[in-house]
C-alpha positions in Angstrom: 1.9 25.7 4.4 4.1 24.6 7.2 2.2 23.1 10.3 4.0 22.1 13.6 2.5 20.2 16.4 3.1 17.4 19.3 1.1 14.3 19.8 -1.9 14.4 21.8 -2.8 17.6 23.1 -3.5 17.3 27.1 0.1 16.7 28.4 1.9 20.1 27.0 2.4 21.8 30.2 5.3 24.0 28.4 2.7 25.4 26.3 -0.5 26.3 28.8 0.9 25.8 32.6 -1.3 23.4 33.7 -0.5 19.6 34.0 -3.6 18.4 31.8 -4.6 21.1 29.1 -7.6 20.8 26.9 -8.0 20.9 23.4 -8.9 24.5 23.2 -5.9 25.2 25.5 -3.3 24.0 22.8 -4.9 25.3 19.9 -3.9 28.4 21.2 -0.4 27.6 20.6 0.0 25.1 17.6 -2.2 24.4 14.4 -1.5 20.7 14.2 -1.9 17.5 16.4 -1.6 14.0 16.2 -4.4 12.5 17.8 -3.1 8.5 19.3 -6.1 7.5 21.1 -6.9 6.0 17.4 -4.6 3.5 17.9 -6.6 2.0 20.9 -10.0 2.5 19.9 -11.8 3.7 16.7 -12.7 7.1 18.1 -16.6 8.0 18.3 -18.1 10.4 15.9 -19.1 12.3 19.4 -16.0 12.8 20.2 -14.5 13.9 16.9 -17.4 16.3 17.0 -16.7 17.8 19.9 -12.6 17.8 19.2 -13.6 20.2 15.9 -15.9 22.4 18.3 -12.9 23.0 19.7 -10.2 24.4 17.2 -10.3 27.1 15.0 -10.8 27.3 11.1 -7.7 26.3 10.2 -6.5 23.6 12.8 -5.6 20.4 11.3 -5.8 16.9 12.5 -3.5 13.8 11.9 -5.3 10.2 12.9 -3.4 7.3 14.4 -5.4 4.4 12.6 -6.1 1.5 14.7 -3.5 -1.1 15.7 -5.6 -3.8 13.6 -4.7 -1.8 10.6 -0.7 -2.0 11.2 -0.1 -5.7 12.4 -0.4 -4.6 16.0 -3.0 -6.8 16.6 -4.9 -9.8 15.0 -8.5 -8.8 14.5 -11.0 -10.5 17.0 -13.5 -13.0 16.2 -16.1 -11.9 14.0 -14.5 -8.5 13.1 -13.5 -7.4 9.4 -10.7 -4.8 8.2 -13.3 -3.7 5.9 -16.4 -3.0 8.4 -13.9 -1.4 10.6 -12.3 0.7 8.0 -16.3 1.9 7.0 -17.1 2.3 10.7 -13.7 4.7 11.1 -14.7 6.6 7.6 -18.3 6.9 8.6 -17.2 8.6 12.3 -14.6 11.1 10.5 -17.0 12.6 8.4 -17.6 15.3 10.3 -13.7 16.2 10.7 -13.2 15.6 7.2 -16.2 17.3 6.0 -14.7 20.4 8.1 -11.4 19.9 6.1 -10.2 19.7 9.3 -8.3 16.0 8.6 -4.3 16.7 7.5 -3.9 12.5 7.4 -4.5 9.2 8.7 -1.6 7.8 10.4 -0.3 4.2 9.7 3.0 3.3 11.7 4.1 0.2 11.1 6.0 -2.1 13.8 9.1 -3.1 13.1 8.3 -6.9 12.3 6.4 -5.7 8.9 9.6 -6.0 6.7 10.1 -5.2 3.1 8.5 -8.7 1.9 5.8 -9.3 -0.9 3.4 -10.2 1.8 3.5 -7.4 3.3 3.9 -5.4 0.1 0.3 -6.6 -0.7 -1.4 -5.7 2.4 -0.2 -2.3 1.8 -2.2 -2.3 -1.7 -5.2 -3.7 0.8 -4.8 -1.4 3.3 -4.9 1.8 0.2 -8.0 0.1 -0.9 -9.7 0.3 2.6 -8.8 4.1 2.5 -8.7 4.8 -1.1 -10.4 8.0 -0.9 -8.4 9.6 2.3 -4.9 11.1 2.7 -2.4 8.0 4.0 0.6 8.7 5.7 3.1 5.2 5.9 5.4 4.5 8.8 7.7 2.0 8.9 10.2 1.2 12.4 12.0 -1.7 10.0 15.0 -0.5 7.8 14.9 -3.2 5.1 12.2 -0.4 3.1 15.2 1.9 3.5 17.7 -0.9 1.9 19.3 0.4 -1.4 18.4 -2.4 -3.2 14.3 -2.0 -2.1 14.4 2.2 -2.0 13.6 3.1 -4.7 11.0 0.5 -5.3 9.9 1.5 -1.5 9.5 4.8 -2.8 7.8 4.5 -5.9 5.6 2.0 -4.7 4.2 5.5 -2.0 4.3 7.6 -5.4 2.3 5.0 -7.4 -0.6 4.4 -4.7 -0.9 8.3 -3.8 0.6 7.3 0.4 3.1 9.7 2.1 6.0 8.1 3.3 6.8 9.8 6.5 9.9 11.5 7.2 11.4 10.0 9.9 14.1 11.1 12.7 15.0 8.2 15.1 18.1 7.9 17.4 21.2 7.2 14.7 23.7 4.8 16.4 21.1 1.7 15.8 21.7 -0.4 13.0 18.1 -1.1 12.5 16.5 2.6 13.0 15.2 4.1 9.8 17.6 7.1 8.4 16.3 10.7 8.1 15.4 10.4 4.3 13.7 13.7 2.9 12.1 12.0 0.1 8.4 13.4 -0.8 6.5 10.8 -2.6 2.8 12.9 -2.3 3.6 16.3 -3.5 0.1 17.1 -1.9 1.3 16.3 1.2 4.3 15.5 3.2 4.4 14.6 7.0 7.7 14.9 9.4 7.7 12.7 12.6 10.6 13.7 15.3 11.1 10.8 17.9 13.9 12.2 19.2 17.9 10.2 19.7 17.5 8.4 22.5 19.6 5.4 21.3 19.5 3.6 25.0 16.3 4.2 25.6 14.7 3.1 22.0 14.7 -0.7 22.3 13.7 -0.6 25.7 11.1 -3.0 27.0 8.3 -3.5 29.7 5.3 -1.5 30.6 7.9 1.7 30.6 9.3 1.3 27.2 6.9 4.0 26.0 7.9 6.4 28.3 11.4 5.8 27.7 11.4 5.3 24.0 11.0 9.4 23.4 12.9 11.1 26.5 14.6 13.1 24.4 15.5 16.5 23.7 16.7 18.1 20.8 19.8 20.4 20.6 20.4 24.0 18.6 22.0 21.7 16.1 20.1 18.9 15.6 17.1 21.3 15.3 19.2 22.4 12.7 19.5 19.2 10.9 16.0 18.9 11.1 15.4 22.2 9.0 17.9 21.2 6.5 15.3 18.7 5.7 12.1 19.9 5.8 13.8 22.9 3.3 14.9 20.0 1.3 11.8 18.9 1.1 9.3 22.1 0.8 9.8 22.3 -2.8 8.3 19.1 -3.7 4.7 19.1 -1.5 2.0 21.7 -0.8 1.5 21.1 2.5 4.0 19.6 5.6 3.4 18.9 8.7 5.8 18.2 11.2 4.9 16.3 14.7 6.7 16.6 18.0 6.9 13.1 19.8 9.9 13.3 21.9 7.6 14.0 25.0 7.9 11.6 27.6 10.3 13.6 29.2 8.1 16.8 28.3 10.5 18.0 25.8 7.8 17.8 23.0 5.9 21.2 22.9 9.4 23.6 23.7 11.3 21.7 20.8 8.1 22.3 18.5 8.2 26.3 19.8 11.4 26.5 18.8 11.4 24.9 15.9 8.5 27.2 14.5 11.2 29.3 15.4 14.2 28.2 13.2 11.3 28.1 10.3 10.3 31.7 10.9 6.8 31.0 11.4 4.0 33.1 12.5 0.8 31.8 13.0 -2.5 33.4 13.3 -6.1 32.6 13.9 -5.2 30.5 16.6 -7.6 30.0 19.8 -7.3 32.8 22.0 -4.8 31.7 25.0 -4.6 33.3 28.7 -1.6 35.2 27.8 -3.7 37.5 24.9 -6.1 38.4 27.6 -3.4 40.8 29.1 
């Protein structure tokens, strides 16, 4: 199965009309989301719980694992990789007892080059999640040099992570390519940042907001399907994530992708527009 979505669900105005939509409100329209707020704080098992009250049967989740697991930031005095790792597990467990969990989420900055040292911590970091799907980003195109590729890519196959399928603006010399390489053939996950080539290396308390004003054309939507077909063949299940949104661009691009796919999803939420 095919599953589009956009990162974070409140800001899709495209999709429900209103500035700040709920959970309930996009799971009208897409099965799939990429929860961030992982990436700031380990969420509560509360909250998870209520985010599953929320979607229907078949809704999936992807979860952004804390910037302490990805080099983001040094862990504070006193704290552990492994207690924080069982602390994350422990609150997920209701998600993932739902089947509700697609992936975790680890993006990578792009400081965490193709080195031994950092080689290892990947083993590290499989053994803190060893029994949960991994998805691996990397912003550093050294994994994507021929002479570590295929050892990049083997390395996924051999500890069971899905190297995520990236699109990034092209004219950089140091943006990872498009490379439609499963290495989980349970699982595959597509991440569209959109080609915003000025915008990417920006920097400041905008950058983030800059970084994904994009919007995709006909054609490179186009290019975009050429590679999740590509792909298809090799992986049970894809998901495909939308985060070219700081302009808002996110949630039409993911419509019209679904689309270019010839998608048709049901058991979805019940949205306004099926009341009349």
């Amino acid at each position: 199965m095919i599953r589009i979505g956009c990162t974070s669900f409140s800001e899709h105005d495209y999709l429900t009309g209103k500035k700040v939509s709920t959970l309930y409100e996009y799971a009208g329209h897409l099965p799939l989301v990429e929860m961030d707020t992982g990436f700031y704080r380990i969420p509560s098992k509360e909250n998870i719980e209520n985010w599953i009250q929320q979607v229907p049967n078949d809704f999936k989740f992807i979860m952004k694992v804390h910037k302490v697991f990805t080099k983001h930031q040094e862990l504070e005095a006193g704290q552990s990789l492994i207690e924080l790792a069982k602390e994350l597990r422990e609150n997920m467990a209701p998600m993932i007892a739902e089947n509700k969990l697609f992936c975790l989420l680890a993006q990578f900055p792009a400081s965490f080059k193709c080195v031994r040292e950092n080689v290892d911590y990947l083993r590290e970091l499989r053994l803190l999640f060893k029994e949960l799907p991994v998805a691996i980003e990397f912003r550093d195109r050294s994994w994507y040099d021929e002479k570590y590729l295929a050892s990049t890519r083997k390395f996924m196959q051999d500890h069971e992570f899905s190297l995520v399928i990236v699109d990034e603006p092209k004219k950089l010399s140091t943006t990872v390519p498009l490379d439609a390489y499963v290495t989980n053939s349970e699982f595959t996950f597509f991440r569209f940042h959109g080609r915003n080539d000025v915008g990417w290396t920006a920097t400041g308390p905008d950058a983030q907001k800059v970084r994904t004003n994009y919007r995709y054309k006909e054609t490179e939507l186009a290019e975009l399907k050429q590679a999740v077909d590509e792909a298809a063949p090799h992986t049970k299940e894809i998901a495909i994530i939308f985060n070219n949104n700081a302009g808002g661009d996110a949630a039409e691009n993911a419509l019209q992708f679904k689309e270019k796919l010839h998608l048709d999803y049901t058991g979805l939420n019940p949205s306004q527009l099926d009341l009349f």
